[in-house]
TIVO-2410 file (N, C-alpha, C; in nm, 3 decimals):
# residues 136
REC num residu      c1      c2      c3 atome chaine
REC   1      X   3.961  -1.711   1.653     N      A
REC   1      X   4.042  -1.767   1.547    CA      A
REC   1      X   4.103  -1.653   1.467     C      A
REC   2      X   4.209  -1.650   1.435     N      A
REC   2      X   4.259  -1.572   1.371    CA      A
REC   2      X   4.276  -1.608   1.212     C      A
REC   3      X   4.293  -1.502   1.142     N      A
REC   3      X   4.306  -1.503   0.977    CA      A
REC   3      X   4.407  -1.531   0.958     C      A
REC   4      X   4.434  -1.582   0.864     N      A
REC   4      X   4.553  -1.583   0.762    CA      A
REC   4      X   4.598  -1.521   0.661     C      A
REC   5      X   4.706  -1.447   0.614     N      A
REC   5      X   4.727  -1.421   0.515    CA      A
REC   5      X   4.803  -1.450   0.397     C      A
REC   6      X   4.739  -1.480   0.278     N      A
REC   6      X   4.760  -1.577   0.185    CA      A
REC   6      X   4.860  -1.509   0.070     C      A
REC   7      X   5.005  -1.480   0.095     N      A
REC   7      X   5.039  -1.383  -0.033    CA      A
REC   7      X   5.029  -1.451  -0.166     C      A
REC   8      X   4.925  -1.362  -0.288     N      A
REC   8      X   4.924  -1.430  -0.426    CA      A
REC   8      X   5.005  -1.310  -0.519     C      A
REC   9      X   4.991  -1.360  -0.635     N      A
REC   9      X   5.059  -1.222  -0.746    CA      A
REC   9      X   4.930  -1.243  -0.839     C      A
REC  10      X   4.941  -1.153  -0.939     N      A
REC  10      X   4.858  -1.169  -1.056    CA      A
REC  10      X   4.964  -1.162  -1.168     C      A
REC  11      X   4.969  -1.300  -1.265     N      A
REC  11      X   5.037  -1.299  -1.391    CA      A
REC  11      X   5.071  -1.144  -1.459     C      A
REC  12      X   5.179  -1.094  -1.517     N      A
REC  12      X   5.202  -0.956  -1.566    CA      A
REC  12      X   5.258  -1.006  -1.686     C      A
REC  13      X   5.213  -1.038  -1.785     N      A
REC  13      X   5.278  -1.038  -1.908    CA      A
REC  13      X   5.409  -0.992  -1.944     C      A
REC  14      X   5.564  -1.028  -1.985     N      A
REC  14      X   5.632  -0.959  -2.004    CA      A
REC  14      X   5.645  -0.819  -2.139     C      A
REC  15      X   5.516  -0.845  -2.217     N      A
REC  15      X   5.505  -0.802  -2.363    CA      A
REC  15      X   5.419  -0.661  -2.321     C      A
REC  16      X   5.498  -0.562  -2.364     N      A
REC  16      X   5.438  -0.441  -2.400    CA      A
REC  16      X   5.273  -0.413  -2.383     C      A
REC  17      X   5.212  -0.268  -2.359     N      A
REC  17      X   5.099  -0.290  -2.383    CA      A
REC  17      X   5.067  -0.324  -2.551     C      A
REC  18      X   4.977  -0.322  -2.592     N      A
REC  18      X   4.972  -0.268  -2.759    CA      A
REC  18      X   5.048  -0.385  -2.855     C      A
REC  19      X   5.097  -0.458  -2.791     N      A
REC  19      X   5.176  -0.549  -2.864    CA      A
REC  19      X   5.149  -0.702  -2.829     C      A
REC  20      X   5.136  -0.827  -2.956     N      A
REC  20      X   5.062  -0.887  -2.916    CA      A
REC  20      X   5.151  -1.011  -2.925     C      A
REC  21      X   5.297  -1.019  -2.956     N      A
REC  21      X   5.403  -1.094  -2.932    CA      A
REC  21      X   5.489  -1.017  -2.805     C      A
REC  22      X   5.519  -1.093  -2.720     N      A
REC  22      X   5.655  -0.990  -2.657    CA      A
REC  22      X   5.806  -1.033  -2.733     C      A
REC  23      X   5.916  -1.002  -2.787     N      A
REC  23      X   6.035  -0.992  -2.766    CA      A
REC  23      X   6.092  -1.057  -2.711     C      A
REC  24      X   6.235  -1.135  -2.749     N      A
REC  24      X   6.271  -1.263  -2.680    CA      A
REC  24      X   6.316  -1.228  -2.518     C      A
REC  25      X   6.359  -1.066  -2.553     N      A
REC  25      X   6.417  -1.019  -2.432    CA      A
REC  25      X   6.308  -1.025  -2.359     C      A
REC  26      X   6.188  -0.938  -2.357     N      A
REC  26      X   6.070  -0.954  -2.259    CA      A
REC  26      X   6.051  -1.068  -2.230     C      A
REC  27      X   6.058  -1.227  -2.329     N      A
REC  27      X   5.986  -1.306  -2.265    CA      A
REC  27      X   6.129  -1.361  -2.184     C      A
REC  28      X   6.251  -1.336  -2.177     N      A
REC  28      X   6.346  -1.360  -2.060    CA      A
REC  28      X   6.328  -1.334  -1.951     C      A
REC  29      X   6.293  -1.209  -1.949     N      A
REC  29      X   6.281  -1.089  -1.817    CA      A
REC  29      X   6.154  -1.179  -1.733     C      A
REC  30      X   6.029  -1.206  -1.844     N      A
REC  30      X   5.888  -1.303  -1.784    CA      A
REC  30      X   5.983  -1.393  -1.679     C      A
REC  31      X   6.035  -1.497  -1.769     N      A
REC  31      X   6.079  -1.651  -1.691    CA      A
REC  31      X   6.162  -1.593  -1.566     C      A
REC  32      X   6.238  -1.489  -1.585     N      A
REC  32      X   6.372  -1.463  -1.471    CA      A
REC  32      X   6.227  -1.400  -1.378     C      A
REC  33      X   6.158  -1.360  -1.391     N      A
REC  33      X   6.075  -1.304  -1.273    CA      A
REC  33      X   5.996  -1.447  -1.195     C      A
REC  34      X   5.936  -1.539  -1.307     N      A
REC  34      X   5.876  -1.656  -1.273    CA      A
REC  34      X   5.985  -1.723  -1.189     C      A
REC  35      X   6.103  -1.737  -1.222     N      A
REC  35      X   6.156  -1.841  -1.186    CA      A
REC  35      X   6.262  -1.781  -1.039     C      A
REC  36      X   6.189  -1.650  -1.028     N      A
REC  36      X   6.287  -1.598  -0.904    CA      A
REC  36      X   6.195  -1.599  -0.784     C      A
REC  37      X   6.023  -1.575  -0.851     N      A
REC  37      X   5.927  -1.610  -0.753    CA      A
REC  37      X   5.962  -1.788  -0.694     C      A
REC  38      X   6.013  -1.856  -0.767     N      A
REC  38      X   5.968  -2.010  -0.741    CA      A
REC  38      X   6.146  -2.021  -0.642     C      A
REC  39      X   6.234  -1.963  -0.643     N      A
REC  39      X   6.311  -1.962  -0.623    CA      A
REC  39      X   6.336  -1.920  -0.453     C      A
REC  40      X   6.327  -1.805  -0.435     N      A
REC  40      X   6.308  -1.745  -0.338    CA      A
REC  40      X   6.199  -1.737  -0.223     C      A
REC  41      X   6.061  -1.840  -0.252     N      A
REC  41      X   5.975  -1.917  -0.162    CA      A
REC  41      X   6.009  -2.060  -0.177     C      A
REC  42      X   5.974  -2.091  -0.031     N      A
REC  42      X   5.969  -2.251   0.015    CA      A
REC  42      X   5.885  -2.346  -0.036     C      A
REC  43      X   5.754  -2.241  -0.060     N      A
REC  43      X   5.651  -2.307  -0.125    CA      A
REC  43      X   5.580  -2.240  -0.215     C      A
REC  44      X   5.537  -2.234  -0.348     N      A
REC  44      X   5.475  -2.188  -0.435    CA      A
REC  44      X   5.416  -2.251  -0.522     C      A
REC  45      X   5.279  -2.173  -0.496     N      A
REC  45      X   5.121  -2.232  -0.585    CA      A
REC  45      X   5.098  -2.184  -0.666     C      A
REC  46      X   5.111  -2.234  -0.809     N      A
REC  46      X   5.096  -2.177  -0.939    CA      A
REC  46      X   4.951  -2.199  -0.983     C      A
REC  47      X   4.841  -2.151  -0.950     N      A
REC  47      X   4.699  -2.208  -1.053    CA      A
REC  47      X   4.585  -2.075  -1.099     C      A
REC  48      X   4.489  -2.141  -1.115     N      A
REC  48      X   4.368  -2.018  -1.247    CA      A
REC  48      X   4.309  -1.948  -1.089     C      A
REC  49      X   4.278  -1.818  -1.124     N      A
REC  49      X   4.220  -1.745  -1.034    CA      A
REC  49      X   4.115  -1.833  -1.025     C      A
REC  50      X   4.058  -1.809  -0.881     N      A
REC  50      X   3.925  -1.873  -0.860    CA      A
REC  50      X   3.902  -1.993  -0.862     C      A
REC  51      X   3.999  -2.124  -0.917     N      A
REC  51      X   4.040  -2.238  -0.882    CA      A
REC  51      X   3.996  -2.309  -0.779     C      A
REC  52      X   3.936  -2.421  -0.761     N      A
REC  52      X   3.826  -2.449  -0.609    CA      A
REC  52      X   3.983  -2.563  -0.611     C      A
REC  53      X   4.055  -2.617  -0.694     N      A
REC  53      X   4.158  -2.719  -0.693    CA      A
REC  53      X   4.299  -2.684  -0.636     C      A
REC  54      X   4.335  -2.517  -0.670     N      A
REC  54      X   4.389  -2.431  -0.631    CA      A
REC  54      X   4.399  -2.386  -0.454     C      A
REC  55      X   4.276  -2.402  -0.442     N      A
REC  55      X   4.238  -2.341  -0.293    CA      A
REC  55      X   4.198  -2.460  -0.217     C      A
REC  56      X   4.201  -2.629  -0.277     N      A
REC  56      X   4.236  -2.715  -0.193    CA      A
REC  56      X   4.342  -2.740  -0.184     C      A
REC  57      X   4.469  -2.706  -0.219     N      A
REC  57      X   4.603  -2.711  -0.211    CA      A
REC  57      X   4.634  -2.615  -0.134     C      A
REC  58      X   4.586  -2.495  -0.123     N      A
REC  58      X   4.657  -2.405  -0.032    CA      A
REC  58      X   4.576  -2.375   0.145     C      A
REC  59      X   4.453  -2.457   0.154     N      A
REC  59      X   4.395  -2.494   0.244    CA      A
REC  59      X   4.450  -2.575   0.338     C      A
REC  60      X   4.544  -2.695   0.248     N      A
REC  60      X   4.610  -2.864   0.325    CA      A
REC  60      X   4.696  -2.792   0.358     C      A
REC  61      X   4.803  -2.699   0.282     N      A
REC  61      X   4.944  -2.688   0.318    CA      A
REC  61      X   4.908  -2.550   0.438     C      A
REC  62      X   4.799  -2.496   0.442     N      A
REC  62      X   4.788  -2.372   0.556    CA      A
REC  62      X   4.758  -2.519   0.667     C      A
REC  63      X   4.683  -2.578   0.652     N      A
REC  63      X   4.642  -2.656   0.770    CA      A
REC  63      X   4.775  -2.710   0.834     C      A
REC  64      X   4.874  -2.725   0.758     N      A
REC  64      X   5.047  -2.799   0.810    CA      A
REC  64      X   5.084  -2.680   0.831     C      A
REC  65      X   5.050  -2.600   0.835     N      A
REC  65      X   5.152  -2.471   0.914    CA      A
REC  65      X   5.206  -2.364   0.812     C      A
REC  66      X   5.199  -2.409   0.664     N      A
REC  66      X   5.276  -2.367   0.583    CA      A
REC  66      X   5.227  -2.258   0.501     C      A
REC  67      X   5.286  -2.123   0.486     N      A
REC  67      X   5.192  -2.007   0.425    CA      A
REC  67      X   5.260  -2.010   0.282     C      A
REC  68      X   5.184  -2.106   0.189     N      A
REC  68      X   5.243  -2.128   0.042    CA      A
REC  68      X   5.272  -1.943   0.016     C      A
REC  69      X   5.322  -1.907  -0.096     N      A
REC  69      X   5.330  -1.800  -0.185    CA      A
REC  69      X   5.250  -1.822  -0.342     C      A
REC  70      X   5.106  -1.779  -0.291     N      A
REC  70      X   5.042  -1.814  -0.457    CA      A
REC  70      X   5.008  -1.752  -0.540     C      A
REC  71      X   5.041  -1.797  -0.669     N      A
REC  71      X   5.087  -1.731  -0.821    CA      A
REC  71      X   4.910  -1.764  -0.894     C      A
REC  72      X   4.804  -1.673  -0.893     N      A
REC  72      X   4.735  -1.635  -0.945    CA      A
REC  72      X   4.698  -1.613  -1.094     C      A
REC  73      X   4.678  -1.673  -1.208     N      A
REC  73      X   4.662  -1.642  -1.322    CA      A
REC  73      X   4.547  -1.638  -1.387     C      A
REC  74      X   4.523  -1.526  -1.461     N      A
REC  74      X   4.374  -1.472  -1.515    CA      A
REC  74      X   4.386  -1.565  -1.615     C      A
REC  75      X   4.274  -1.608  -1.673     N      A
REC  75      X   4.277  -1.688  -1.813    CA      A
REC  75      X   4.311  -1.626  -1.915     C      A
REC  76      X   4.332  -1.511  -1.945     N      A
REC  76      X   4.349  -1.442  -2.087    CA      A
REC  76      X   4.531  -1.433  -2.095     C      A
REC  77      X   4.587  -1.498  -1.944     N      A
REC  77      X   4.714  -1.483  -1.919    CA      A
REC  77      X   4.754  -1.642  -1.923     C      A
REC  78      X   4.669  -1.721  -1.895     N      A
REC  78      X   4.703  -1.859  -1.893    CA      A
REC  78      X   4.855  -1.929  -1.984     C      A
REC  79      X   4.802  -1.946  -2.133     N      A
REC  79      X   4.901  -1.927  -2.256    CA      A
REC  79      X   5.084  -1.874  -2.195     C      A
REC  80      X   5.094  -1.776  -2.147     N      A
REC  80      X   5.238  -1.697  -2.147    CA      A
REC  80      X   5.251  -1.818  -1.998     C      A
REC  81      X   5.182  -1.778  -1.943     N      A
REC  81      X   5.236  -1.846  -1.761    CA      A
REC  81      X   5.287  -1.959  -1.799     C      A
REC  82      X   5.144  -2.111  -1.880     N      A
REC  82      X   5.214  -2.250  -1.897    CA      A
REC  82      X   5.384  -2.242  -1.979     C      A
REC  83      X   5.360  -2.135  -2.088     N      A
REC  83      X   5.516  -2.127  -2.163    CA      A
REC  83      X   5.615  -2.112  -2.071     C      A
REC  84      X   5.625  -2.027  -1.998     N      A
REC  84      X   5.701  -1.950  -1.896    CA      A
REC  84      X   5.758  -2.089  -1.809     C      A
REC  85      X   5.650  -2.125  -1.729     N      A
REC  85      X   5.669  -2.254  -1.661    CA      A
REC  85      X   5.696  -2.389  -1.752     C      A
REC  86      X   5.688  -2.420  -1.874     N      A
REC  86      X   5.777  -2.522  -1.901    CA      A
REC  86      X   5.886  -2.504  -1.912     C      A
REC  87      X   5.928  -2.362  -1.987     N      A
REC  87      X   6.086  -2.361  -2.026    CA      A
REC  87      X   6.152  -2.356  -1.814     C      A
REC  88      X   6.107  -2.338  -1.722     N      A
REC  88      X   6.132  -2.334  -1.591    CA      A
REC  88      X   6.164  -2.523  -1.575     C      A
REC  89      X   6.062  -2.555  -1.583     N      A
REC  89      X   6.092  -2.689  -1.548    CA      A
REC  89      X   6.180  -2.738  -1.646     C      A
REC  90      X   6.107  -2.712  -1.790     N      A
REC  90      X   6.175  -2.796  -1.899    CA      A
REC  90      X   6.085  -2.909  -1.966     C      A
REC  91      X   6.004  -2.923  -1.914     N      A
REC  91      X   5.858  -2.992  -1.976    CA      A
REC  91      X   5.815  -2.994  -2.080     C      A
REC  92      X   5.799  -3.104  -2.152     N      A
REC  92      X   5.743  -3.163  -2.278    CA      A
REC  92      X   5.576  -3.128  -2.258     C      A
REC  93      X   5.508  -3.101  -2.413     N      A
REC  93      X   5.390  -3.081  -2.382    CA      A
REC  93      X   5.338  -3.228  -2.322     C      A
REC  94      X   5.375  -3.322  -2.316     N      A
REC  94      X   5.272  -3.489  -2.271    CA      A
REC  94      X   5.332  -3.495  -2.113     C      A
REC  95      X   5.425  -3.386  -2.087     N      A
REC  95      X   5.466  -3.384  -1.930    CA      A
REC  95      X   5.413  -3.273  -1.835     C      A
REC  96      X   5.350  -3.216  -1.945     N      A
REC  96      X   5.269  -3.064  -1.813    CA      A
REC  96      X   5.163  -3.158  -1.760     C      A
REC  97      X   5.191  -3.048  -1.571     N      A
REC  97      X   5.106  -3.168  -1.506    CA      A
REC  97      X   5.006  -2.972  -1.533     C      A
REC  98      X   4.856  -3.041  -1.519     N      A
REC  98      X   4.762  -2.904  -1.497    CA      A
REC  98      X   4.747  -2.798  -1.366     C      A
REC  99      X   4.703  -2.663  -1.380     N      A
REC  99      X   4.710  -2.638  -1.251    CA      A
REC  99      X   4.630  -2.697  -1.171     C      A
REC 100      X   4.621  -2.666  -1.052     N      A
REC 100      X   4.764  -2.599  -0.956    CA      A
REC 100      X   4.869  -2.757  -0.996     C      A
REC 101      X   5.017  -2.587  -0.952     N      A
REC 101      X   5.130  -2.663  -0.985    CA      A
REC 101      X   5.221  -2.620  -0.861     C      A
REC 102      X   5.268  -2.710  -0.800     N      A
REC 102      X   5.322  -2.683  -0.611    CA      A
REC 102      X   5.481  -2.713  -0.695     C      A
REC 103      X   5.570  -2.582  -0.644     N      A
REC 103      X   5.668  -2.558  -0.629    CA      A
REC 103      X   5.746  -2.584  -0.473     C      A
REC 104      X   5.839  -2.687  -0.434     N      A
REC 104      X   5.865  -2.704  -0.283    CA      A
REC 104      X   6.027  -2.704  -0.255     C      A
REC 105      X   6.047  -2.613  -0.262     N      A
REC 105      X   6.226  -2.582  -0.214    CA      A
REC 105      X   6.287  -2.503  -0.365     C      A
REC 106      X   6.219  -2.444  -0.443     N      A
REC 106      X   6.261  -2.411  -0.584    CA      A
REC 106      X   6.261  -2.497  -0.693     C      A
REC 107      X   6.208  -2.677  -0.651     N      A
REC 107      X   6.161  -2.737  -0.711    CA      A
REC 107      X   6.031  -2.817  -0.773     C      A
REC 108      X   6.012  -2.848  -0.847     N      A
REC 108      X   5.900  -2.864  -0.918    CA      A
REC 108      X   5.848  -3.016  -0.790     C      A
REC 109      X   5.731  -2.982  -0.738     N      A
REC 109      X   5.670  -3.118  -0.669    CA      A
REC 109      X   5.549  -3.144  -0.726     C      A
REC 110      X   5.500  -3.108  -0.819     N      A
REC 110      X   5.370  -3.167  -0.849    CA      A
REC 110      X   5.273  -3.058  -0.844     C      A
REC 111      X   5.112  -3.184  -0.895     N      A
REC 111      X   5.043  -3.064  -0.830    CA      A
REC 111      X   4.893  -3.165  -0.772     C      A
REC 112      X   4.812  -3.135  -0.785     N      A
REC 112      X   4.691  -3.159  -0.651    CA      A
REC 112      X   4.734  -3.301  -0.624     C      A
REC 113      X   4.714  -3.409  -0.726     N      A
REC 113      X   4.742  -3.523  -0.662    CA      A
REC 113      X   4.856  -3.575  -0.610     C      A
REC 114      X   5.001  -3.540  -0.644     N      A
REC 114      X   5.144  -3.559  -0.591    CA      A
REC 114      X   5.096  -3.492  -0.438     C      A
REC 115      X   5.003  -3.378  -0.412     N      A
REC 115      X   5.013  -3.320  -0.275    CA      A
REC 115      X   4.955  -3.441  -0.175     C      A
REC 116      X   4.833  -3.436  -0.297     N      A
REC 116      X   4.776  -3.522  -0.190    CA      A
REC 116      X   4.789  -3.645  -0.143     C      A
REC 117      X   4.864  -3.720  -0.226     N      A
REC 117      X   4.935  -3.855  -0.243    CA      A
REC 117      X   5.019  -3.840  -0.085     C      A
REC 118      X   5.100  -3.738  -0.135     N      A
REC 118      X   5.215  -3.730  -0.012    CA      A
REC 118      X   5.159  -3.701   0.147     C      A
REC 119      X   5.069  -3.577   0.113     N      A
REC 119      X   4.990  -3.578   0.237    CA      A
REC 119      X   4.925  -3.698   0.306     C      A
REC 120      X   4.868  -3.788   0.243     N      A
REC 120      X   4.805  -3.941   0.270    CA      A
REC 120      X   4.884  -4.030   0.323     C      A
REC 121      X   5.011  -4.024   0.294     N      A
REC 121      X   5.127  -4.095   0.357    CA      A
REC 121      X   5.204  -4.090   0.411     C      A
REC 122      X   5.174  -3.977   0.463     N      A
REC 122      X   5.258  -3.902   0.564    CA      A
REC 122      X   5.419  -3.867   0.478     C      A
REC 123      X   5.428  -3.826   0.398     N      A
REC 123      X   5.551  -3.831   0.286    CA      A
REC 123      X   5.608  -3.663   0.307     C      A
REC 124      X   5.441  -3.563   0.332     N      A
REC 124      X   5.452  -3.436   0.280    CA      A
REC 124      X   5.491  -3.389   0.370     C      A
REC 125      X   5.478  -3.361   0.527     N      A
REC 125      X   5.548  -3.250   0.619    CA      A
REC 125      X   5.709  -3.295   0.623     C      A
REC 126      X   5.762  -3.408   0.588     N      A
REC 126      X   5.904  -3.435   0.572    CA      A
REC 126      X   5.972  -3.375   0.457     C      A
REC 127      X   5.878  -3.353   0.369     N      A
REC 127      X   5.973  -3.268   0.225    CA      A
REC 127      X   5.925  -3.140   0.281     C      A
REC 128      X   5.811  -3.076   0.336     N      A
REC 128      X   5.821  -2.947   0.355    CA      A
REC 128      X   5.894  -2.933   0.464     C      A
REC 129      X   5.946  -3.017   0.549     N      A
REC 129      X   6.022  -2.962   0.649    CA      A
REC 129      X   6.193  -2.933   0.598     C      A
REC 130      X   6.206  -3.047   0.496     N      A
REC 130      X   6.325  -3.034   0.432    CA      A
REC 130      X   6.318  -2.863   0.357     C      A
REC 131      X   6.276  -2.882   0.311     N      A
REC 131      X   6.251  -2.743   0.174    CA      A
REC 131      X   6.268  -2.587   0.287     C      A
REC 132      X   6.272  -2.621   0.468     N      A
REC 132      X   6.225  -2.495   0.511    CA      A
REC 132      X   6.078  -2.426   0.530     C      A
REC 133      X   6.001  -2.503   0.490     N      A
REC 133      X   5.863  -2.437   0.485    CA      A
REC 133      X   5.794  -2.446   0.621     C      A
REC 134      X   5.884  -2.547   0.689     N      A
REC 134      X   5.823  -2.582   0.879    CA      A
REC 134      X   5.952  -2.621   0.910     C      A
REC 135      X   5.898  -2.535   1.080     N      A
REC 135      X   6.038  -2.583   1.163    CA      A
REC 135      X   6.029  -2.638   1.248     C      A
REC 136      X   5.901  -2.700   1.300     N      A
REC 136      X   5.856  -2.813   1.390    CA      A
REC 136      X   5.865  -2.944   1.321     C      A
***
């Protein structure tokens, strides 16, 4: 059997060391980096390091063929990432869904239960095939 390899990032704050606000410009530069990761993969897994909810989402979509791109966040980073990712989507605080949060064609699809919903109904290899993420 062979391995897989799972590419993740680790959250980077856009704010200075030493400084405990970033700058509207830094927190631009944050979102344009967030939103170029979600942009430029087919599939992207936003959740908390070490996440057992996290790593059943990226388990289903390896099992369909699909090598998500997952976005890793330490808890002391949590705070900047959810900001980052609403102004991305545009999300009201009574509309953040929790992590993991599945990104599928540069758009927002949900997260554990939208996967798994779709997976159950056979709904999900047709949007990942749309999005590019499979070519069978």
């Amino acid at each position: 059997m062979q391995s897989q390899t799972i590419p993740y990032g680790t959250w980077i704050p856009g704010s200075r060391a030493g400084h405990a606000t970033p700058s509207s410009r830094e927190q631009h530069l944050a979102a344009a980096s967030v939103q170029k990761l979600v942009s430029e993969n087919a599939v992207t897994v936003v959740g908390r390091r070490g996440c057992c909810m996290c790593h059943v989402v990226k388990r289903l979509l390896l099992g369909h063929g699909v090598n998500p791109t997952v976005f890793e966040v330490d808890e002391e980073d949590e705070t900047g990432v959810v900001a980052e990712l609403r102004r991305l989507i545009g999300a009201d605080q009574e509309d953040w869904s929790q992590f993991p949060v599945v990104f599928v064609g540069g758009k927002l699809f949900g997260g554990l239960e939208r996967v798994m919903a779709t997976h159950i109904t056979g709904e999900l290899v047709p949007v990942l095939k749309q999005a590019g993420a499979l070519w069978l």
